[in-house]
N, C-alpha and C positions, 0 to 999 in steps of 0.2 A: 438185693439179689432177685434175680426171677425165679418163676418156676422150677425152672432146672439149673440152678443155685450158682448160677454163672453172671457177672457182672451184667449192670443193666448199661443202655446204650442210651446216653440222652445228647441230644443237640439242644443248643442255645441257637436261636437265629436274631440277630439284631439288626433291620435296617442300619445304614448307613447317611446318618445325618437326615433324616428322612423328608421331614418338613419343607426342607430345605432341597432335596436335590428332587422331590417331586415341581417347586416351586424354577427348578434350572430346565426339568425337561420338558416342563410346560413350555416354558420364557426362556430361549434363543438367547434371547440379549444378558440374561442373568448367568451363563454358563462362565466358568472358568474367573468368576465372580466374587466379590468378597457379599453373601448373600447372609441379613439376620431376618428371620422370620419372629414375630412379634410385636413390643410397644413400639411408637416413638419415641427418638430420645428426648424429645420436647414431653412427655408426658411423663407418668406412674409407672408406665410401662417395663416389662422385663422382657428376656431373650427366653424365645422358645426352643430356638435351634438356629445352628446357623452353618453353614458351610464351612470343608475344610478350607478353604483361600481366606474364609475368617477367622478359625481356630487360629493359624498363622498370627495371630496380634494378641492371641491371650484370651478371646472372646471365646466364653461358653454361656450354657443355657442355664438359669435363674439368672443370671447375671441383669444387673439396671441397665436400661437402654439407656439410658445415658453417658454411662459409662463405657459400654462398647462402644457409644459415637465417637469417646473420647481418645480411645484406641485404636478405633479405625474412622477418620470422618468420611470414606470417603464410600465404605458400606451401603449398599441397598436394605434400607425395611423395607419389608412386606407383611400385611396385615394375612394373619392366617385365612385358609381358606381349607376349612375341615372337611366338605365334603368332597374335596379332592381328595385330602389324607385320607376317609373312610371307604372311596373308592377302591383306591390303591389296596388298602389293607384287606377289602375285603376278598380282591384278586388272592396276596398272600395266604392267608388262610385257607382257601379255597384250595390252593395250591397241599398248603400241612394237609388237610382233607384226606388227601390221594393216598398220602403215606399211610398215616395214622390215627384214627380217632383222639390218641392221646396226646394232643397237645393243648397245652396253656398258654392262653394270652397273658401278655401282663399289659401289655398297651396296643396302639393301633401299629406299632412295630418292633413288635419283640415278643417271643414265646420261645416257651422250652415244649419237643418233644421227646414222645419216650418211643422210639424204636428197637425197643429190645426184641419181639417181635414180630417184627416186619422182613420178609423178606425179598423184596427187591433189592436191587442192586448186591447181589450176592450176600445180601444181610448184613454187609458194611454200613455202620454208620457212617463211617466218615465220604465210602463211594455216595448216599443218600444225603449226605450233605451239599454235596457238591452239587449232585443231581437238583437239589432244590435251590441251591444258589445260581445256577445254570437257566431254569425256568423261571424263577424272578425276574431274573435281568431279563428271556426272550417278552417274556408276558407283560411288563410293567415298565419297560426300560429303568430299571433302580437295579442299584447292589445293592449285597445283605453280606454281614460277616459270621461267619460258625465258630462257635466254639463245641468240640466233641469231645466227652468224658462221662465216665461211670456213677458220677452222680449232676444233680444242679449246681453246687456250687462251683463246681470247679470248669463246668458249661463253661457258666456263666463268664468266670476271668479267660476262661479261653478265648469266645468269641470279643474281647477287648485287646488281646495282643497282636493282631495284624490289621486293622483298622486301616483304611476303608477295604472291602470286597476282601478278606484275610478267611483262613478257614486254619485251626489252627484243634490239635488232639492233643490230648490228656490221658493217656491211656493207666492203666489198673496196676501195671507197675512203675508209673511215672509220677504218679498221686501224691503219695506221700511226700516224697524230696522234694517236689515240687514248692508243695504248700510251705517246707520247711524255712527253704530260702525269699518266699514269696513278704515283701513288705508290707507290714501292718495295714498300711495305709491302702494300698492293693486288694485287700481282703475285701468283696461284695457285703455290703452289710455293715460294715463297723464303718461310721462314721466320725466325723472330725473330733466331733466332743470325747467318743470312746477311743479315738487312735492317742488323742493326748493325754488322756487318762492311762493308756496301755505305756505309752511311752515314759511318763513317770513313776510306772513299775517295774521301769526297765524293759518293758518287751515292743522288738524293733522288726523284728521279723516271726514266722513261723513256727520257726526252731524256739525262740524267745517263749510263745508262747505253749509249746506244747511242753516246756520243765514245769509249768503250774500245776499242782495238783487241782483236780476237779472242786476238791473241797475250798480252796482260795478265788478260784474261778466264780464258783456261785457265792462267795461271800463279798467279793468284791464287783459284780457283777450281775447278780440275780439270778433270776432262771436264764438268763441267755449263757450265764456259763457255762450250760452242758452245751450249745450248740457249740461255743468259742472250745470246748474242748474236744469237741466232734471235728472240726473241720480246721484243728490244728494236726490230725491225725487222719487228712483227706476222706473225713469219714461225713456224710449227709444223706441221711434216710430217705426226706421230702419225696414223696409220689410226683409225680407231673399229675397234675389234678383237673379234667376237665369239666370240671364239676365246681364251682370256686362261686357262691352268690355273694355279694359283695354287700354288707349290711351298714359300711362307712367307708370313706375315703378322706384319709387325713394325712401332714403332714408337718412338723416341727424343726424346730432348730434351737442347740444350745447357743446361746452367744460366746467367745472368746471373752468379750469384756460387759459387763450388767450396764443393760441400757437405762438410762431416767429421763430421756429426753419423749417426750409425748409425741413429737410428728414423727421423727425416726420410730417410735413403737410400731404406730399408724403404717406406716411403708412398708415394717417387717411383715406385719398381718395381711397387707394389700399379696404383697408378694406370692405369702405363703400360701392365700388362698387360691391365687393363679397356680403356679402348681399344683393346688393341688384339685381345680379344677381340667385344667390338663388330663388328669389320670381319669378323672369320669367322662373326658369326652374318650379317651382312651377307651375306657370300658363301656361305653356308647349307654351311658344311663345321665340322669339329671337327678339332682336333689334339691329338698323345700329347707333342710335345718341347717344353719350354719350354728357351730360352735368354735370357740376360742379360747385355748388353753393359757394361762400364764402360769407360770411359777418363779418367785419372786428369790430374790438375793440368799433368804434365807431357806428355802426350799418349801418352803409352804407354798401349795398348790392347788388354783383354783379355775373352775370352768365355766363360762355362759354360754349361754344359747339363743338363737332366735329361730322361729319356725314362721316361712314364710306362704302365702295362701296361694303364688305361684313359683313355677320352678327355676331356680337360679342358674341362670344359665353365662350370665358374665357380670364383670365386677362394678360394673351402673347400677348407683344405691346404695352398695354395702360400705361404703366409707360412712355415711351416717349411722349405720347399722351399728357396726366394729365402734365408732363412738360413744352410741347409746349403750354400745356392751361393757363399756369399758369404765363409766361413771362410777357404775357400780364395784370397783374394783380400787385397791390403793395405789395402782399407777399414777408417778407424780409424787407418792412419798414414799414405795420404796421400790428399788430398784430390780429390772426384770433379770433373772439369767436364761431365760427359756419362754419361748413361745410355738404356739401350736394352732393348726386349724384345723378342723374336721367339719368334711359333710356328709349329711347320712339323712335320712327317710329320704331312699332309693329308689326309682323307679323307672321303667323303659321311658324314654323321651316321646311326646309327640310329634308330627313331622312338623307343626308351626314352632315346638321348642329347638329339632335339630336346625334351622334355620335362624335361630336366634344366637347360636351357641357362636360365644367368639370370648376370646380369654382378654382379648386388647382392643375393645373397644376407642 
């Protein structure tokens, strides 16, 4: 609630395919395009993003370029080129600017504001949505989609339901019902490992989950249960925080089936660290420490580390690294169900680092 105990007013704004349709209105010839932006599929390489004419085949972003080749051969790669994207982004922000001080990035395209408020545009969030999807497109030639609702989470699924240039409201008595009918798997946040874990508690939907008591919630679930039980009941606190220093940038996956195979380990870790280098050129910083999480078949959990004496800025090298990390480790006698990358000792880049930074090498 605000000040004057009236729902708060938050936009989600999510470019649209972003990577990829900054790369169409550069490049004439790549419009109306089956366009992926990232590896080769001759390489290591993964999909950063890719057009919708490429969604069309099943291709999304982590995805192996390989794979997308295999689904679409007939696909354009394109090796990224960030300081277009950083360009662009910086126009967008520029743009939140006008309205709000309060908005958060979460990457080079996407942030929540809070225009509770603000009053332009009649103090409409939703007329200020549009108003800022309106000067997007005049300023940057790109769409963005909105989602508008009274808190973040439910922003957030909003601006995913009308996809591309979609602007789509969630209003304070639509909240509830909403979330009730809304599919587990739909939920921002719950991921595969936890949608199939909810699924063999029986819960399919919404409604599924707000019969749990809180007290089953965090026992089968941890402290994230109070938030799964917050926003089975369209309820999400979170500020829009523009204030947010970032002390790591990680990112994991459960496996479906426990890996033992040593070069497939190797690919997952490659992977995971392009993603999750993605999100630091996102937040336009670099780090020196790489760490790599495993946890093993039986849930024993362990981490390494390496700290390097310059800034890591793409994934040339760190396959020896992740090697060297790994010896130490019982990978090879017993089997992984989980792995993780994190990096952290954080720091503004320098301009010979943002010139270095490329995820696919």
């Amino acid at each position: 609630m605000t000040a004057s105990n009236s729902p708060r007013k938050i936009v989600h704004i999510d470019m649209d395919a972003f990577f990829a349709a900054v790369e169409q209105r550069d490049n004439p010839q790549y419009r109306n395009k089956p366009i992926i932006v990232g590896g080769k599929p001759d390489a290591r390489g993964v999909v950063a993003t890719c057009s919708y004419e490429a969604r069309k085949y099943g291709i999304h972003s982590a995805m192996p370029s390989s794979q997308a080749y295999r689904l679409c051969p007939q696909a354009i790669f394109i090796k990224p080129r960030f300081e277009a994207y950083k360009e662009a982004s910086s126009i967008i922000r520029s743009i939140f600017a006008d309205y709000t001080e309060l908005f958060e990035p979460l990457s080079l395209d996407e942030a929540y504001l809070d225009v509770s408020d603000v009053s332009r545009c009649q103090g409409s969030a939703t007329l200020i949505a549009m108003d800022i999807k309106q000067r997007i497109q005049q300023q940057t030639g790109l769409t963005a989609s909105a989602g508008v609702s009274y808190n973040k989470f439910l922003a957030k699924i909003a601006s995913d339901i009308d996809k591309p240039n979609g602007l789509y409201l969630i209003s304070p008595d639509q909240g509830p019902s909403f979330v009730e009918q809304l599919p587990i798997g739909k939920f921002h946040g719950i991921g595969k490992a936890t949608e199939k874990k909810m699924h063999a508690l029986g819960i399919q939907t919404g409604h599924d989950l707000k019969k749990l008591p809180l007290a089953l919630l965090l026992q089968y679930f941890g402290k994230s249960g109070q938030h799964y039980y917050n926003i089975a009941r369209g309820i999400d606190p979170r500020p829009v925080n523009n204030h947010r220093p970032s002390k790591s940038v990680g990112v994991e996956t459960t496996f479906q089936h426990d890996l033992a195979d040593r070069d497939i380990i190797m690919r997952q870790l490659l992977m995971l660290f392009n993603k999750a280098l993605k999100k630091l050129v996102g937040k336009q910083l670099t780090a020196h420490t790489v760490t790599i999480k495993i946890k093993y078949q039986n849930f024993v959990q362990i981490t390494r580390s390496r700290t390097l004496p310059t800034a890591i800025t793409d994934a040339s090298g760190l396959e020896p690294i992740f090697a060297e990390l790994l010896k130490d480790t019982d990978i090879g006698v017993k089997k992984v169900r989980l792995l993780g990358v994190t990096l952290s000792s954080l720091q503004k880049p320098t301009l010979q680092a943002y010139r270095q930074l490329d995820l696919f090498n």
